[in-house]
C-alpha positions as CSV (number, residue, x, y, z in Angstrom):
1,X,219.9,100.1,152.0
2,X,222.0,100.4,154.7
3,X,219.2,100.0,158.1
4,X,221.1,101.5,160.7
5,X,220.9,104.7,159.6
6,X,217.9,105.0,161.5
7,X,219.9,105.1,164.8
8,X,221.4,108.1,163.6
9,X,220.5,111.7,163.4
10,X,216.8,110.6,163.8
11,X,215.8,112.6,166.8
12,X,211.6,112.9,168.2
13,X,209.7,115.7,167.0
14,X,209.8,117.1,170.4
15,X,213.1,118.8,169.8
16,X,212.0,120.5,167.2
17,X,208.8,122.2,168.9
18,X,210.8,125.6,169.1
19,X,210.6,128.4,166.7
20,X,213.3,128.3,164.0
21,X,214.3,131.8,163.9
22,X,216.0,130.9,167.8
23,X,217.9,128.0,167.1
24,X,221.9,128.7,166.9
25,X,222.9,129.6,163.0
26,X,225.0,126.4,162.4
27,X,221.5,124.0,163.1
28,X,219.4,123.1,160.9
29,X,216.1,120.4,161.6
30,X,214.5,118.8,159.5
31,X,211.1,117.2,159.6
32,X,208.6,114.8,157.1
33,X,208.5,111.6,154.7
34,X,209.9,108.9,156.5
35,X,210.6,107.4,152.7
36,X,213.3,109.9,152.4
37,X,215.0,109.8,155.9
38,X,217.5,107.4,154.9
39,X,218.3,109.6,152.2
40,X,218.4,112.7,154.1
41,X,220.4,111.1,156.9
42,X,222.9,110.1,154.8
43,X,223.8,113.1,153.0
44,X,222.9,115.0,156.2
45,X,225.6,112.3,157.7
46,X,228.3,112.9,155.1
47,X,227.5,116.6,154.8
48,X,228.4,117.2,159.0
49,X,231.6,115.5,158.5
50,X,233.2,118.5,156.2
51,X,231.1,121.3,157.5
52,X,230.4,122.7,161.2
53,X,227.1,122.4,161.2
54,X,224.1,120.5,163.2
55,X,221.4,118.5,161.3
56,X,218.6,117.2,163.1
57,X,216.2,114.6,161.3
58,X,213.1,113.7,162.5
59,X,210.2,111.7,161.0
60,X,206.4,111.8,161.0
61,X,205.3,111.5,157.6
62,X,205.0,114.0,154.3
63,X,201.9,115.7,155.7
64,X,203.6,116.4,159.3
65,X,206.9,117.9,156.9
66,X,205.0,120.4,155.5
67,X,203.0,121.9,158.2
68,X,206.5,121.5,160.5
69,X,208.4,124.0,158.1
70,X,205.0,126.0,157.3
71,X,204.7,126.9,160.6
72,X,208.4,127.7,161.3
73,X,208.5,124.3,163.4
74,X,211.6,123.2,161.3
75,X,214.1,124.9,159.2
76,X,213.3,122.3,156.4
77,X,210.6,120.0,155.2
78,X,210.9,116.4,153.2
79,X,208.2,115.3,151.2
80,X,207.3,112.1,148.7
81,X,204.5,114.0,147.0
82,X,203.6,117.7,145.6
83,X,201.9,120.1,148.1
84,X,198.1,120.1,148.1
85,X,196.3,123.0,147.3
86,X,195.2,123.8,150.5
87,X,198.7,123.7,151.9
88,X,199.8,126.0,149.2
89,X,197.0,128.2,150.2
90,X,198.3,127.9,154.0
91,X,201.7,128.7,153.6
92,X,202.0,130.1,150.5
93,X,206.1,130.8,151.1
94,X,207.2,127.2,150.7
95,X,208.8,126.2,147.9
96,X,209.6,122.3,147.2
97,X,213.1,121.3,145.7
98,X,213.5,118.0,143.6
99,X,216.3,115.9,145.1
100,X,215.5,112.9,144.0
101,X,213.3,110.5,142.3
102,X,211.7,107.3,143.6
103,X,210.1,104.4,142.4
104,X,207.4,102.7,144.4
105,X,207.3,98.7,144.7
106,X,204.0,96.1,145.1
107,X,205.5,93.8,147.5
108,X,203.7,90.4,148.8
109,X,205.3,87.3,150.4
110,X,208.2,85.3,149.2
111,X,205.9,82.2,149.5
112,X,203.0,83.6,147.3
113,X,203.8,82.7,143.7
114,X,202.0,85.7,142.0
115,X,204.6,87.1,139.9
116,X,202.7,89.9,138.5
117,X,199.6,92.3,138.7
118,X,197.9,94.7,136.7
119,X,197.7,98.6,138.0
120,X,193.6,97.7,138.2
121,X,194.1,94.6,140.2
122,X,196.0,96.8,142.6
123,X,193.2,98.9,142.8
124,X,190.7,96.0,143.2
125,X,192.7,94.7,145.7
126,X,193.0,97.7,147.8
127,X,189.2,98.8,147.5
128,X,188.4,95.9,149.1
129,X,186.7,94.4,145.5
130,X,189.4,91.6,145.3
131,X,189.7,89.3,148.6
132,X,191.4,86.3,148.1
133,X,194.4,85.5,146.0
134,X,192.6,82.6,144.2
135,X,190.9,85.3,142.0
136,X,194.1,86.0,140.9
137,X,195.8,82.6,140.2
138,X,196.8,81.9,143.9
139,X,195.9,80.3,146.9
140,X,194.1,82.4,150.0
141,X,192.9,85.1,151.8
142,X,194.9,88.9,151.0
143,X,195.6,90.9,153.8
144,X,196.0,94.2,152.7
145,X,198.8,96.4,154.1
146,X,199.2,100.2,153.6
147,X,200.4,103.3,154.9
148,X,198.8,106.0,157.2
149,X,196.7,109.0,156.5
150,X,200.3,111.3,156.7
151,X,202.1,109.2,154.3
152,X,203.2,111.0,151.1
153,X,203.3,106.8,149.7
154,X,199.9,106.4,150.7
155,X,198.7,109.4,149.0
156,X,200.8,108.6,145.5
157,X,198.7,105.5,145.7
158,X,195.6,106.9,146.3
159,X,196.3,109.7,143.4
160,X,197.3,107.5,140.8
161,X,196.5,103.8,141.4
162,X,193.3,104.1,143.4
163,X,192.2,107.4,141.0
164,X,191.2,108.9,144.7
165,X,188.8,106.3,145.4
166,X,188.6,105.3,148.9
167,X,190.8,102.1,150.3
168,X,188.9,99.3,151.8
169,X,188.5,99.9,155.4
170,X,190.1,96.3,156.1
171,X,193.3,97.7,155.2
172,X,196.1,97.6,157.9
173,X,198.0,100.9,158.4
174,X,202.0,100.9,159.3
175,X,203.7,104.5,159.5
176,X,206.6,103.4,157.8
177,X,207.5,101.4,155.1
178,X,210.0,99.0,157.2
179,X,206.4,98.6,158.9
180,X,205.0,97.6,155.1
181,X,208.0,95.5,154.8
182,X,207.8,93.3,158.0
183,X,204.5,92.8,158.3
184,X,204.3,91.4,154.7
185,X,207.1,89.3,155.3
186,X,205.6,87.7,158.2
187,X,202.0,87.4,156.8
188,X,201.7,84.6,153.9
189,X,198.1,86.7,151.8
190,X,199.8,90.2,152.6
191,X,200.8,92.9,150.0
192,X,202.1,95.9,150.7
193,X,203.8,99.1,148.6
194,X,207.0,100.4,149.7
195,X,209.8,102.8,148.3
196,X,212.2,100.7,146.0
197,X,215.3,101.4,148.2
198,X,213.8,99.3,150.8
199,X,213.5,96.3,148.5
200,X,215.3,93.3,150.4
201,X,215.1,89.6,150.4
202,X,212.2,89.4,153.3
203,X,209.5,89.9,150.3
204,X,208.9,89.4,146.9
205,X,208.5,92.5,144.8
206,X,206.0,91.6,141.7
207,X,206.1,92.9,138.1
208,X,203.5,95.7,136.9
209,X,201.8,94.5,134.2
210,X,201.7,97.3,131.4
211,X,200.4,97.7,127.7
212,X,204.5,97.1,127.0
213,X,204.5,93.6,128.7
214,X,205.7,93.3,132.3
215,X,208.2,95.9,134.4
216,X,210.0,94.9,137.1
217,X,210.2,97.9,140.0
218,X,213.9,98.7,139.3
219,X,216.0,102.0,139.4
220,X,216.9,101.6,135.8
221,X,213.3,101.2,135.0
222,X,212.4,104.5,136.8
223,X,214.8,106.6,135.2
224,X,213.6,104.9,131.6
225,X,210.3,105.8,132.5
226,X,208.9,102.3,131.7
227,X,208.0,101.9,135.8
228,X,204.7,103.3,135.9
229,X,204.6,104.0,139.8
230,X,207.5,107.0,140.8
231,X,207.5,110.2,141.9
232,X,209.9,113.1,142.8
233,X,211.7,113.3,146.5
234,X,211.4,117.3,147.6
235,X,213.2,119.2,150.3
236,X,211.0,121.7,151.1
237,X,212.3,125.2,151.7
238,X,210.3,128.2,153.8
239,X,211.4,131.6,152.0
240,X,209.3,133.4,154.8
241,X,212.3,132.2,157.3
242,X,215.6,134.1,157.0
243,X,217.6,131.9,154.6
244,X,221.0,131.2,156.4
245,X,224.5,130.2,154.6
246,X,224.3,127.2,156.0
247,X,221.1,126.5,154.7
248,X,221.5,127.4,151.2
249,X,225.2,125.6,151.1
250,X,223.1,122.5,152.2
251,X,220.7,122.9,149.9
252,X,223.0,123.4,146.9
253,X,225.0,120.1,148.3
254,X,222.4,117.5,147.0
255,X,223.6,118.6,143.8
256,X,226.6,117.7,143.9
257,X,228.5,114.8,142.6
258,X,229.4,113.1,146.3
259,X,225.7,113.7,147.2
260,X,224.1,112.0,144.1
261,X,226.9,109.0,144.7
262,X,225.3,108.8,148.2
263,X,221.8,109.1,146.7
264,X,222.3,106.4,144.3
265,X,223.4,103.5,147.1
266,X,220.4,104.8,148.9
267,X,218.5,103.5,146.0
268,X,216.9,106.6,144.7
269,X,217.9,108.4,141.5
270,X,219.0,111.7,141.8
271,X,217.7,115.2,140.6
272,X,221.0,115.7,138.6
273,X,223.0,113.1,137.3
């Protein structure tokens, strides 16, 4: 995954404190998962190239995407989970759009030599219940490293690894996942869970022990359906704002055969293939 796509089109969620409805026709902001801003800001990227139109991209987590375009903060939302109920019940008008899949992967330190864990060893180990890596075949103490309470990850783990049961209060909270991915790189017992695209060489990704045998987080094993932990990417429309040309043409461009090209090197399946 190409890192530097950070530096562009990410703007502070400052800029986009004014209403919608005022900003010029040809802009469009968007707010939410920071899993998906590479994603976005690449298609958003190639997308301004062949059409006159603004994008603004900003970050801030799932939670913060939703209430942005509920409230007519942001002309879009992005999202790494489904809309709770009580955000359905708050802005009943929104509408999320599948643009992708994602798989999520259990990542520890290149120098631990677990190769593998079980979905309930991942739960023991973020409940606190599980401490040290020699209960599991290694050597020393785990430091556990998650996301923040705005995290779409964060809540995907707590849905359907944890089974909504709390995490242990020991457990250190990053608002990204490059902030999962260096700080388990630089601490030996740490283990972290970050989107598959952001896989690199820093950290060890671990297989997921299954009734099957053992799955390696890949893309191919996400679109099989033999990864157990993915979910669906959503761009998340608000039919209560006046639906632009612009908006709907960008919409309709993460279907398209040069968006799901650009989605793939992103490392994310797309919606449509």
């Amino acid at each position: 995954m190409n890192k530097l796509i950070y530096l562009i089109l990410v703007i502070s969620a400052i800029a986009l404190c004014g209403c919608t409805s005022n900003a010029p026709s040809n802009q469009i902001s968007i707010a939410g998962s920071t899993t998906m801003l590479p994603l976005i800001s690449t298609v958003a990227e190639e997308y301004m190239i062949k059409n006159d139109v603004d994008i603004q991209i900003s970050g801030g987590g799932s939670s913060i995407g939703i209430k942005s375009v509920g409230e007519g903060l942001s002309t879009l939302g992005m999202t790494s989970r489904d809309l709770k109920v009580e955000e359905l019940e708050a802005y009943p008008y929104l509408i999320p759009i599948k643009v992708a899949t994602d798989g999520i992967a259990i990542i520890i330190n290149p120098e631990n030599p677990i190769k593998s864990l079980s979905l309930s060893e991942i739960k023991d180990i973020y409940s606190g219940k599980i401490t040290t890596w020699e209960q599991l075949g290694g050597t020393g103490n785990i430091t556990i490293i998650g996301r923040d309470s705005a995290s779409g990850t964060r809540e995907f783990i707590y849905e359907y690894v944890m089974n909504k049961e709390d995490f242990t209060i020991n457990q250190i909270e990053k608002n990204s996942n490059n902030g999962v991915l260096i700080s388990v790189a630089q601490t030996l017992g740490g283990i972290g869970y970050i989107s598959i695209g952001y896989i690199d060489k820093t950290i060890k990704p671990i297989m997921i022990e299954t009734d099957s045998g053992l799955v390696s987080p890949s893309l191919s094993n996400v679109e099989t359906g033999t990864y157990p932990l993915s979910r669906p990417l959503y761009i998340i429309e608000n039919q209560k704002e006046i639906k632009t040309d612009e908006i709907t043409n960008f919409i309709n461009y993460f279907f398209s055969n040069e968006s799901n090209a650009l989605i793939t090197t992103e490392g994310f399946i797309p919606a449509i293939n």
